[in-house]
N, CA, C and O of each residue as an XYZ file, in Angstrom:
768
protein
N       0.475    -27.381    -23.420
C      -0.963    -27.298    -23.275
C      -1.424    -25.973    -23.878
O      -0.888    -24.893    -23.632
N      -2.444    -26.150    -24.673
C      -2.891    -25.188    -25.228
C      -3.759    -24.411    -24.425
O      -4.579    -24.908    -23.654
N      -3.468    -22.317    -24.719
C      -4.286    -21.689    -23.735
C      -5.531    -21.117    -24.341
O      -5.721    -20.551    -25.418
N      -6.356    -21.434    -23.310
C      -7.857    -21.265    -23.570
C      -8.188    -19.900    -24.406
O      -7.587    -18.914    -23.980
N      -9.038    -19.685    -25.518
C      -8.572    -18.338    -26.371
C      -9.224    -17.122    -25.268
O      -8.654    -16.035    -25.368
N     -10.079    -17.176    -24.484
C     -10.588    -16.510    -23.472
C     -10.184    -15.950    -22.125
O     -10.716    -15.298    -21.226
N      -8.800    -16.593    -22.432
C      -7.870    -16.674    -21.086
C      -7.221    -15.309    -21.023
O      -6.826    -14.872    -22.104
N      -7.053    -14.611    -20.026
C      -6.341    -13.486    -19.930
C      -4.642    -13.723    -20.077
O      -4.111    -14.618    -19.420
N      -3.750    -12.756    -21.089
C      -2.438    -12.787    -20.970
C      -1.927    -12.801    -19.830
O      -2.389    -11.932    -19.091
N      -0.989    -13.580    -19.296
C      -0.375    -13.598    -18.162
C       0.821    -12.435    -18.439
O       1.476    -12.396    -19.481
N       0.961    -11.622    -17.463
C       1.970    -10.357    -17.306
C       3.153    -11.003    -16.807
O       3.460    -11.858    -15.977
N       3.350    -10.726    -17.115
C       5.026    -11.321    -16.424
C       5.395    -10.703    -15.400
O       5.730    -11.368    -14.419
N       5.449     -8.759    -15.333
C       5.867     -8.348    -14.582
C       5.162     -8.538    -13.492
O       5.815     -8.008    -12.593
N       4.157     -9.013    -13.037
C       2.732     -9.266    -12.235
C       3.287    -10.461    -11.506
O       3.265    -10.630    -10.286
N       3.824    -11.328    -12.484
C       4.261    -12.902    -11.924
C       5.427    -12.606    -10.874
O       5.718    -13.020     -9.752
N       5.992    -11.617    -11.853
C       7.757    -11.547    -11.178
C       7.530    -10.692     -9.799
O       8.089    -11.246     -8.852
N       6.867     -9.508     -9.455
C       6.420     -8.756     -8.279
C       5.631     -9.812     -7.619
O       5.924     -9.934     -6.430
N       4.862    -10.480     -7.977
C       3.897    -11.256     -6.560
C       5.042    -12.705     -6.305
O       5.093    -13.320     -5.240
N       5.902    -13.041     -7.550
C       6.893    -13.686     -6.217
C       7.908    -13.287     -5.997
O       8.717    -14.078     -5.512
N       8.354    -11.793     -6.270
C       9.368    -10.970     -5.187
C       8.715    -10.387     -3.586
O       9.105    -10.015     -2.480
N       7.734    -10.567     -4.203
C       6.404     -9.842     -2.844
C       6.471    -11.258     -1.642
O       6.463    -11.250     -0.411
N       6.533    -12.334     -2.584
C       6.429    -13.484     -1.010
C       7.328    -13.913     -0.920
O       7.353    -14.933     -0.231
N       8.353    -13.540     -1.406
C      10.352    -13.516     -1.435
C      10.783    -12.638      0.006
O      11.401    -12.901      1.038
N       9.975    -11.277     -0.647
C      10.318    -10.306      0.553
C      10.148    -10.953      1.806
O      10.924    -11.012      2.759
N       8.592    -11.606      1.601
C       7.758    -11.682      2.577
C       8.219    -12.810      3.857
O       8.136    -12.817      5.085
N       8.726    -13.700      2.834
C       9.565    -15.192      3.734
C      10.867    -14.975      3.584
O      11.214    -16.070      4.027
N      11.769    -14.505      3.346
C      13.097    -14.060      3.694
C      13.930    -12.901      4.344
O      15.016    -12.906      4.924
N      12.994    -11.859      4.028
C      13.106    -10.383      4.325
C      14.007     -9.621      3.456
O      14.602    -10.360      2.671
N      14.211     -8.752      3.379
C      14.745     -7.995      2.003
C      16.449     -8.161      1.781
O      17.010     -8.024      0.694
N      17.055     -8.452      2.943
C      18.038     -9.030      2.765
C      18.818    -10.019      2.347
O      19.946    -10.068      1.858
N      17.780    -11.016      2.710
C      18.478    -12.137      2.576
C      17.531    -13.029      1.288
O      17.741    -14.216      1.039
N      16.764    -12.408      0.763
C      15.777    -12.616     -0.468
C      17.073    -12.328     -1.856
O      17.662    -11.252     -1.956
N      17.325    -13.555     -2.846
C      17.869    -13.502     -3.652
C      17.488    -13.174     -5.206
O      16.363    -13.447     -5.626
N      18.274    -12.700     -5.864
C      17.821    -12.818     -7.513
C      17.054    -14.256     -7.622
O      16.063    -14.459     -8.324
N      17.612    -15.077     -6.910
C      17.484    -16.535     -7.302
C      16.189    -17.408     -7.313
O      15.608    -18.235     -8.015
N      15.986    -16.219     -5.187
C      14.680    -16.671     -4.856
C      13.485    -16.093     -5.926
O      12.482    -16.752     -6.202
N      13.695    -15.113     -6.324
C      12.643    -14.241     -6.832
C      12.357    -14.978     -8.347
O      11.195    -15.066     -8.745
N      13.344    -15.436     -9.060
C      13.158    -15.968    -10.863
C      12.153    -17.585    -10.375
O      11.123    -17.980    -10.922
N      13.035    -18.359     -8.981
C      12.380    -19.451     -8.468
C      10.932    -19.417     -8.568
O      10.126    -20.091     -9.208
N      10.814    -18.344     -7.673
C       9.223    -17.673     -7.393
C       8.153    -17.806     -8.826
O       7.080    -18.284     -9.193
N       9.217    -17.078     -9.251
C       8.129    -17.040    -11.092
C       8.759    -17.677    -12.140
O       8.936    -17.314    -13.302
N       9.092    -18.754    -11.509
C       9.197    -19.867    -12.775
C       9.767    -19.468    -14.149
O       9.397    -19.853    -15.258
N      11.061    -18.342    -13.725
C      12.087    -18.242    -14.693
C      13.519    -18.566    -14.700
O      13.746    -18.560    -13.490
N      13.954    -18.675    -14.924
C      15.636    -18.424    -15.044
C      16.332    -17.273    -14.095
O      15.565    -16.380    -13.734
N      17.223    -17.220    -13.805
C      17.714    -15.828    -13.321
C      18.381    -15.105    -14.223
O      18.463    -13.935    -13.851
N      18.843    -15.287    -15.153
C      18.851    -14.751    -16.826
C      17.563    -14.053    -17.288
O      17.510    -12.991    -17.909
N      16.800    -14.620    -16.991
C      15.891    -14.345    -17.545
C      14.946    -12.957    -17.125
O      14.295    -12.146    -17.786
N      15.250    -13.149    -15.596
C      14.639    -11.798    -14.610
C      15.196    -10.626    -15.226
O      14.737     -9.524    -15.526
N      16.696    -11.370    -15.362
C      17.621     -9.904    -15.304
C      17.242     -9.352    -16.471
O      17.543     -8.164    -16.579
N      16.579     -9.926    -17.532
C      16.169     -9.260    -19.381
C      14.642     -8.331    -18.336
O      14.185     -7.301    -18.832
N      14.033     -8.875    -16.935
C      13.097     -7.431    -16.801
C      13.583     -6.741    -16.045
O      13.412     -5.533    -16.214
N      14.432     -7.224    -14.836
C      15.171     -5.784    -13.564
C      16.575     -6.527    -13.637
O      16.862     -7.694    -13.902
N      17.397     -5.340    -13.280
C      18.767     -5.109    -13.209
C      19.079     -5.811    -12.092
O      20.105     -6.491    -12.068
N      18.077     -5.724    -10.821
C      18.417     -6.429     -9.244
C      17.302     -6.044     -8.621
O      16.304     -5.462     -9.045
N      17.650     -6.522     -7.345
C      16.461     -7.166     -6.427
C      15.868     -5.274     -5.379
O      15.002     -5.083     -4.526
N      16.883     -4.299     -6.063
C      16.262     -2.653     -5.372
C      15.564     -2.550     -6.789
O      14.412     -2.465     -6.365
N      15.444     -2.503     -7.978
C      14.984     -2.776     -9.275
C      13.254     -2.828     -8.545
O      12.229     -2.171     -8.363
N      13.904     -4.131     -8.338
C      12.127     -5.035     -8.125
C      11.101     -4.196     -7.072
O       9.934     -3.806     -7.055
N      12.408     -4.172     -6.129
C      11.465     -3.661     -4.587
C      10.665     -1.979     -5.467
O       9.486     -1.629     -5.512
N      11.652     -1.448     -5.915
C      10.507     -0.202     -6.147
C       9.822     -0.007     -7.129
O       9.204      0.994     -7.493
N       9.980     -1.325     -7.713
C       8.227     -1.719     -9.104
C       7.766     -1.885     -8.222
O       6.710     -1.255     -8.184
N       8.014     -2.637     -7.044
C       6.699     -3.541     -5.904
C       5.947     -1.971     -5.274
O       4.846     -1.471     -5.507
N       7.074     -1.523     -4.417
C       6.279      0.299     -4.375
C       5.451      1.188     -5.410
O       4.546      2.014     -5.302
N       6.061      0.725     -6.293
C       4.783      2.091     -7.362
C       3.802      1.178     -7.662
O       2.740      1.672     -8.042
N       3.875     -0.170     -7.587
C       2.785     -1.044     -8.228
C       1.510     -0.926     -6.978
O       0.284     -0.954     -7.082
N       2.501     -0.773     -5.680
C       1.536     -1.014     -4.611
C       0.744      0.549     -4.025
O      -0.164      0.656     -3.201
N       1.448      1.605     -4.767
C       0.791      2.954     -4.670
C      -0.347      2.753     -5.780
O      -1.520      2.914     -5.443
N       0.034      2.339     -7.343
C      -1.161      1.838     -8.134
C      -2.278      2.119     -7.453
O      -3.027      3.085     -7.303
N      -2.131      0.341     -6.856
C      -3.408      0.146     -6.291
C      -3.670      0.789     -5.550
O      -4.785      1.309     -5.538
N      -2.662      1.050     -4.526
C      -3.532      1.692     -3.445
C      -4.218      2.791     -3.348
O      -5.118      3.031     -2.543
N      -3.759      3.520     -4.242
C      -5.092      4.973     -4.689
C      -6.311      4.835     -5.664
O      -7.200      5.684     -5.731
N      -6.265      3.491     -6.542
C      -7.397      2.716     -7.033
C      -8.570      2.409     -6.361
O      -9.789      2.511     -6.505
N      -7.454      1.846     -5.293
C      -8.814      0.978     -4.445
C      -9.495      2.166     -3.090
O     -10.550      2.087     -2.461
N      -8.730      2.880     -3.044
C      -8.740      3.954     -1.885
C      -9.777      5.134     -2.369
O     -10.580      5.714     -1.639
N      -9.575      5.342     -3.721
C     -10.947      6.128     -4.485
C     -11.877      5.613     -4.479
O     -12.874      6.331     -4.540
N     -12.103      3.956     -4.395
C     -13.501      3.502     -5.014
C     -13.801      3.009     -3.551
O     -14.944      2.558     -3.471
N     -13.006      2.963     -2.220
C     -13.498      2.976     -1.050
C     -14.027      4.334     -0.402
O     -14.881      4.355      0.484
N     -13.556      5.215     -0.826
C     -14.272      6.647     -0.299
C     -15.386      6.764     -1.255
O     -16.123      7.688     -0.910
N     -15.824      6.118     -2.432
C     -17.192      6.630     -2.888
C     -18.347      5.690     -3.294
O     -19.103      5.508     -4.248
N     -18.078      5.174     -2.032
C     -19.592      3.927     -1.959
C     -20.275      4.808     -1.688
O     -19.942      5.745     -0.963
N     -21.647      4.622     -2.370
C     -22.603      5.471     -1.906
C     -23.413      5.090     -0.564
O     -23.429      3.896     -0.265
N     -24.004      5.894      0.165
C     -24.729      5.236      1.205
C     -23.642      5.287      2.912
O     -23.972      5.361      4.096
N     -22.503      5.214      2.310
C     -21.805      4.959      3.794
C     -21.642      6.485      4.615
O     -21.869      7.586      4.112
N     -21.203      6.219      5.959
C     -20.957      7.387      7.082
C     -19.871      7.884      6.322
O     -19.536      7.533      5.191
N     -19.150      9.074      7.344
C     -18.240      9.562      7.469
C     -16.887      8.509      7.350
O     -15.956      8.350      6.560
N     -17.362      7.896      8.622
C     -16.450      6.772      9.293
C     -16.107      5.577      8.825
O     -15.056      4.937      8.852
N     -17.351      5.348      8.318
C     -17.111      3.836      7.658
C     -16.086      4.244      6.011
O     -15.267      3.401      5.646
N     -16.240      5.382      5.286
C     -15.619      5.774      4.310
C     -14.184      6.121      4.848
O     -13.308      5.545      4.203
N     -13.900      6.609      5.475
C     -12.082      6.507      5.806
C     -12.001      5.568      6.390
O     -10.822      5.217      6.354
N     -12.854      4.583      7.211
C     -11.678      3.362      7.728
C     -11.999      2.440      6.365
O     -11.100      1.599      6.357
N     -12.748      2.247      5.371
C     -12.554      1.666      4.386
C     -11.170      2.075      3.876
O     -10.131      1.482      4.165
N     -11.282      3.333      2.956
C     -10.086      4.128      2.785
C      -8.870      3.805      3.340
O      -7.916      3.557      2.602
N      -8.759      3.771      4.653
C      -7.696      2.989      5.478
C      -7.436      1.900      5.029
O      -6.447      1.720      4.318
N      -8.387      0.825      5.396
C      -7.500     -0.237      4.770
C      -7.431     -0.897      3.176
O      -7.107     -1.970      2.666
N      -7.976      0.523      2.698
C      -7.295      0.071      1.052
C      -6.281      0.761      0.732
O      -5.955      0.727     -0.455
N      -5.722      1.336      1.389
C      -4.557      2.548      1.537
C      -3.718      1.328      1.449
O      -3.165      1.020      0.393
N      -3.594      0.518      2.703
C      -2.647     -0.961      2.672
C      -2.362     -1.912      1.699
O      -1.167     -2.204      1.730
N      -3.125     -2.638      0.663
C      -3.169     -3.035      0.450
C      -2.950     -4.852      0.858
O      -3.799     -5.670      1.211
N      -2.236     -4.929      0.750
C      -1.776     -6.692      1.342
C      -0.324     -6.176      2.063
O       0.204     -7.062      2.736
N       0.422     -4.846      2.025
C       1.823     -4.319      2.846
C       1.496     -4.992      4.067
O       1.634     -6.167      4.407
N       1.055     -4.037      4.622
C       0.735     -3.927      6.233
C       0.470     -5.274      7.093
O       0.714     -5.416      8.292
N      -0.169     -6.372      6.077
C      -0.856     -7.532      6.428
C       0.846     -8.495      6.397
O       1.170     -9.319      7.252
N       1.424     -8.219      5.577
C       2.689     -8.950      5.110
C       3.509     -8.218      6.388
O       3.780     -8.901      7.376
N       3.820     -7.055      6.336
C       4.493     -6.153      7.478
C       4.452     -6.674      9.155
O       5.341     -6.929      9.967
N       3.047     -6.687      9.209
C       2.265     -7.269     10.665
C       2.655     -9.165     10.618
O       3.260     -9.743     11.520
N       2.283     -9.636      9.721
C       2.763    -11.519     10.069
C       3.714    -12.311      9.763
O       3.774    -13.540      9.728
N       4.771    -11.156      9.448
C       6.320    -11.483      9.210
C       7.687    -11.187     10.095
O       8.046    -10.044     10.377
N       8.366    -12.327     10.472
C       9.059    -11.798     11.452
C      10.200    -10.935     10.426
O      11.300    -10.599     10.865
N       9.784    -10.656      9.086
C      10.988     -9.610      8.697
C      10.238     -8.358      8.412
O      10.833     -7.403      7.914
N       8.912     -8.297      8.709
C       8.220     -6.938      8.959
C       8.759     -5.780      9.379
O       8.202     -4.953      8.657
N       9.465     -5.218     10.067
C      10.397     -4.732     10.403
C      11.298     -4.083      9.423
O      11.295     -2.917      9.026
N      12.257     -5.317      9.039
C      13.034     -4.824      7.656
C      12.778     -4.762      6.632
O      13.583     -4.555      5.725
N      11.533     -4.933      6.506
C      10.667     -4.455      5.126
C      10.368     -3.467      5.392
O      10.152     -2.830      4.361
N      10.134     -2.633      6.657
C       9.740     -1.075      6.218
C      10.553     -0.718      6.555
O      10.149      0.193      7.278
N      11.672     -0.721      6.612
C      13.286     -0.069      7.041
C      13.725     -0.003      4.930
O      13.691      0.949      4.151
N      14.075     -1.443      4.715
C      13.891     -1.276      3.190
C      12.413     -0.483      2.769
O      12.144      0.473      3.497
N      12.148     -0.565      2.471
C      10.689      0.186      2.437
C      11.811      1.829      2.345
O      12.317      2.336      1.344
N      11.867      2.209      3.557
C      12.163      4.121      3.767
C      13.266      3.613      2.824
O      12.936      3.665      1.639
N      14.704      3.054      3.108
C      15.405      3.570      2.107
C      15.675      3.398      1.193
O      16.578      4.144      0.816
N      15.083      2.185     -0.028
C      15.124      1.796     -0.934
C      14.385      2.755     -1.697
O      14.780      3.388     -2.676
N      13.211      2.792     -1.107
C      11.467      3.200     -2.210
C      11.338      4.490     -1.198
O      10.214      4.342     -0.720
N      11.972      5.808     -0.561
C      11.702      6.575     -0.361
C      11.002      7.859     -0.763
O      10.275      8.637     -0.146
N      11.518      7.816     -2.149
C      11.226      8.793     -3.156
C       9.792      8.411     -3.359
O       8.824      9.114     -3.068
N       9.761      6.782     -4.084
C       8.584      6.643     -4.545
C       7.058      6.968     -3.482
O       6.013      7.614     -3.548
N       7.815      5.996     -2.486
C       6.848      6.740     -0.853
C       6.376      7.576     -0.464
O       5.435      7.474      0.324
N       7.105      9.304     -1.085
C       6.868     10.723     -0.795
C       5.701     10.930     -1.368
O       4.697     11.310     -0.765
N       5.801     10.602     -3.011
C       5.046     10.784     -4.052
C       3.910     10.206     -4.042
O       2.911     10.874     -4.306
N       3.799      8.775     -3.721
C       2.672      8.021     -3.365
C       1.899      8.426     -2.741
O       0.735      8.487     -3.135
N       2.330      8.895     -1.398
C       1.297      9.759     -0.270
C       1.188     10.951     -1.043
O       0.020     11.221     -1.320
N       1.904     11.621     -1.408
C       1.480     12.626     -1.671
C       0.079     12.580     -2.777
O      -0.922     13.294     -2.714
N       0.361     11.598     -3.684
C      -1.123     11.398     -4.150
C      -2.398     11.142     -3.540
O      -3.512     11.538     -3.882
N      -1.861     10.018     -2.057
C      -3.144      9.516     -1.403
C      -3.541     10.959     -0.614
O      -4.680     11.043     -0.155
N      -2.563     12.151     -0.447
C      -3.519     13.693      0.212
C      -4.335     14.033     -1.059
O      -5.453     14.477     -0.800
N      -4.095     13.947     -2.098
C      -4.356     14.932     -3.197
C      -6.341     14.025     -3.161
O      -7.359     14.599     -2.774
N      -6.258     12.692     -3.649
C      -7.094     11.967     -3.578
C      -8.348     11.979     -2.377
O      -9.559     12.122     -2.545
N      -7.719     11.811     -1.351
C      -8.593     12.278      0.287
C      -8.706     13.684      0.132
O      -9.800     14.110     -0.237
N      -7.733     14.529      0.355
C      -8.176     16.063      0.054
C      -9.252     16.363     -0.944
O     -10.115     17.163     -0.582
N      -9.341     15.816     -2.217
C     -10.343     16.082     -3.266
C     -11.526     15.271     -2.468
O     -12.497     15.972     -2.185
N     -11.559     14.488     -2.239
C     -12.661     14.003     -1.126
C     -13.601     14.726     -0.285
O     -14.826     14.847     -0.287
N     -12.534     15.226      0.523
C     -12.306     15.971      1.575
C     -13.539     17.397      1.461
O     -14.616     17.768      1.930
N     -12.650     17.734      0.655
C     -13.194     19.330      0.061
C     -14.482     19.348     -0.958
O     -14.868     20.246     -1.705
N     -15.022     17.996     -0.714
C     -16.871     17.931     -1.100
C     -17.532     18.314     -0.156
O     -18.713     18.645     -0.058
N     -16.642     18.251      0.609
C     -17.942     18.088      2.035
C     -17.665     19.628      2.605
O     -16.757     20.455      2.512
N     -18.741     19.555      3.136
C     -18.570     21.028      4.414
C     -17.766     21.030      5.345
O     -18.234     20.740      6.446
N     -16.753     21.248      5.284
C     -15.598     20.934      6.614
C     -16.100     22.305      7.414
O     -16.464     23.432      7.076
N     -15.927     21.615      8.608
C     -16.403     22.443     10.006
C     -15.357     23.502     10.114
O     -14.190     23.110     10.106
N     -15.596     24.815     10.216
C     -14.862     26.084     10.496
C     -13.651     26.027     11.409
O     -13.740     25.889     12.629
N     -12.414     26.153     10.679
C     -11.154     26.067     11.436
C     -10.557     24.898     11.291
O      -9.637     24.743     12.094
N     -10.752     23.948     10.509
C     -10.001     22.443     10.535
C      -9.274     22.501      9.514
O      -8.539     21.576      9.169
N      -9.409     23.802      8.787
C      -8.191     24.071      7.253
C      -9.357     22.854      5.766
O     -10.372     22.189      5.560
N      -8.272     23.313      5.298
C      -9.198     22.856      3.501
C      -8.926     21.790      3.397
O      -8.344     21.279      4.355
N      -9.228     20.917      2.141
C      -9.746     19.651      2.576
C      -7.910     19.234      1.886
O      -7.612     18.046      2.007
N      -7.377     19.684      1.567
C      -5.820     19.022      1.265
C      -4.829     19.035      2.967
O      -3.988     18.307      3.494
N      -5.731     20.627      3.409
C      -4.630     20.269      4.503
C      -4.883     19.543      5.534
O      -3.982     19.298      6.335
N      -6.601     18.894      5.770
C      -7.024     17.829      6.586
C      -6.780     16.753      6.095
O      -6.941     15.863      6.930
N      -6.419     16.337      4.996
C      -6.327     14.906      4.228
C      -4.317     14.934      4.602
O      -3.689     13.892      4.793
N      -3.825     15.996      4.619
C      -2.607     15.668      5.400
C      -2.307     15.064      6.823
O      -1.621     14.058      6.999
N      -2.936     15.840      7.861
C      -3.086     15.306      8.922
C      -3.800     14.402      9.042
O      -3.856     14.164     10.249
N      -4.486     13.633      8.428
C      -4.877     12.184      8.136
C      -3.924     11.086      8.043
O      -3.616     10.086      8.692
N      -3.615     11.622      7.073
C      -2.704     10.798      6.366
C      -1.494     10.362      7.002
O      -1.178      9.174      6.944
N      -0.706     11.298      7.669
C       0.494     11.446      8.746
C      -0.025     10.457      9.864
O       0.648      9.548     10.351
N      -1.307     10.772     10.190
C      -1.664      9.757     11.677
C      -2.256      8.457     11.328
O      -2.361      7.722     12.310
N      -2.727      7.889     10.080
C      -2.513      6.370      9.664
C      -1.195      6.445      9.627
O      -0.713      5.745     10.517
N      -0.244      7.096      8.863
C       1.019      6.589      8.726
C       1.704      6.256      9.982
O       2.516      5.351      9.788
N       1.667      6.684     11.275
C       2.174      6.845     12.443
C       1.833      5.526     13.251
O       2.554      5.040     14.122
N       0.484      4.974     12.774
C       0.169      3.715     13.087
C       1.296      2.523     12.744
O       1.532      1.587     13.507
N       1.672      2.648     11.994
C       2.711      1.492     11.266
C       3.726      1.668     12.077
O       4.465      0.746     11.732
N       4.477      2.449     13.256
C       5.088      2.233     13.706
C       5.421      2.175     14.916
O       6.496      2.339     15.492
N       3.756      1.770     15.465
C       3.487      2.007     17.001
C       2.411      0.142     17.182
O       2.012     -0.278     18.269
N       2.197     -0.605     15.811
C       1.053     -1.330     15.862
C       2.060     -2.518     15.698
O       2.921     -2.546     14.818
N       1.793     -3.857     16.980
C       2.462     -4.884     17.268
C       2.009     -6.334     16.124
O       2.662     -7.250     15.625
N       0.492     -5.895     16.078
C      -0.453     -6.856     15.357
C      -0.951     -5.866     14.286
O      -1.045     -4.639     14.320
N      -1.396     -7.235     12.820
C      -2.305     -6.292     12.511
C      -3.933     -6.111     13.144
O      -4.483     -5.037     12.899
N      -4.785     -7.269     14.044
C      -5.628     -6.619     14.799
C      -5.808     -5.570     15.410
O      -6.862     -4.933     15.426
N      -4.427     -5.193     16.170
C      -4.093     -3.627     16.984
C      -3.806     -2.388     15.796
O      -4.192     -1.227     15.932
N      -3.272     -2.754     14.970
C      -3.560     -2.174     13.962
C      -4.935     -1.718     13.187
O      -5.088     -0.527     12.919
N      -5.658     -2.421     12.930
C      -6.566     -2.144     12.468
C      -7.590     -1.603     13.518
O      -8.604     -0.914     13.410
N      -6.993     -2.129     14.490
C      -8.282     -1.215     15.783
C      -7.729     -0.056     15.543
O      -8.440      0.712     14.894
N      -6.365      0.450     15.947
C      -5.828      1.664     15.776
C      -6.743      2.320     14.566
O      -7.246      3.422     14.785
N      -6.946      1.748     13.444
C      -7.579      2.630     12.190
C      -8.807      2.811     12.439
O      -9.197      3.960     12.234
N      -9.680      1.958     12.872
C     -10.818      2.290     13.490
C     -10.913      3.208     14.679
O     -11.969      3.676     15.105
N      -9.607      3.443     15.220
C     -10.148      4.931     15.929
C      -9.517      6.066     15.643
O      -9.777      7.072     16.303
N      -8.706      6.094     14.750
C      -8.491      7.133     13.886
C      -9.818      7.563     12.709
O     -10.376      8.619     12.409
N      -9.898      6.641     12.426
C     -12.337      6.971     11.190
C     -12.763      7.292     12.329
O     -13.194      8.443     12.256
N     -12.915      6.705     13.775
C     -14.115      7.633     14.467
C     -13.555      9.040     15.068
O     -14.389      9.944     15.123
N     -12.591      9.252     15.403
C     -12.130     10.450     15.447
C     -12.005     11.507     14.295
O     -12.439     12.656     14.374
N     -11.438     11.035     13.348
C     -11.738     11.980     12.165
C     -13.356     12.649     11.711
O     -13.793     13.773     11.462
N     -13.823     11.481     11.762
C     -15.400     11.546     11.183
C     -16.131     12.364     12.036
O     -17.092     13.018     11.631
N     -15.696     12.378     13.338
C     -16.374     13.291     14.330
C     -16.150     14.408     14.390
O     -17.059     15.231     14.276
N     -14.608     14.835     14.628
C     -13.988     16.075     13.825
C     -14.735     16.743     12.585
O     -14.896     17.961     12.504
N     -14.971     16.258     12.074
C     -15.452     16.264     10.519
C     -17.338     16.966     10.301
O     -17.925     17.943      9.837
N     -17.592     15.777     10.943
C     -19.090     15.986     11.176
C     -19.839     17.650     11.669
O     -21.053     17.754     11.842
């Protein structure tokens, strides 16, 4: 079948991460194969292996792909114009996630996805956050921060540390996301 000349190129590596992503997601990182993952995107397993070597390969394209976004979407959620304090970091919050947390929270291998997660994609993890302070900190340090709460990199740290702390205290993602909603009204008040 011929493709429409208007049609966007299909990425491959895009194909191959969103079905290693629901590989992870319905098997858990263990027991998710080369096999499942080429299945997923309608290749060969020959064929994967001409883009990743193996299935730790994949997982930490899936990490830098998912830091990508998540400081994409996490910039253009802190600068809607018009919004509070509050409503701009719990946006921020949950574009920080992307679709992780949601996959993390309604999977019974949630768990060993952020266990893989720390030791597979650790490195990439450090770096990632460390961008999402740099990003919130530059944020941060527009505003008038109230006397004594430190500059806006070292409040966008302690931010950042106490969403992260959520992920391993939150049963649901509803309790989760309440959790983030009272981490924005606490911050924002702090802040204010």
């Amino acid at each position: 079948m011929p493709v429409p000349p208007n049609a966007a190129p299909v990425d491959r590596q895009d194909v191959i991460l969103d079905a290693a992503f629901g590989a992870f997601a319905t098997y858990g990182y263990r027991r998710t194969s080369m096999d499942d993952i080429a299945r997923g995107a309608g290749l060969s397993r020959t064929a994967l292996y001409l883009h990743y070597r193996n299935k730790e390969d994949i997982f930490r394209s899936l990490a830098l792909r998912y830091f990508d976004e998540a400081l994409r979407d996490m910039t253009a959620a802190l600068n809607v114009p018009g919004q509070t304090l509050e409503q701009a970091l719990l946006a921020a919050f949950v574009a920080k996630d992307g679709k992780f947390m949601e996959a993390v929270l309604s999977t019974p291998h949630g768990e060993e996805l952020m266990d893989a997660g720390f030791s597979v994609t650790g490195d990439v993890a450090a770096a990632g956050e460390a961008r999402m302070v740099v990003v919130l900190g530059d944020w941060l340090a527009q505003r008038a921060l109230p006397e004594g709460l430190g500059s806006g990199p070292e409040v966008a740290q302690a931010i950042i540390a106490a969403v992260k702390g959520l992920k391993t205290s939150a049963r649901s993602l509803p309790e989760y996301r309440a959790g983030q909603a009272r981490l924005a009204a606490l911050f924002a008040r702090a802040l204010a």
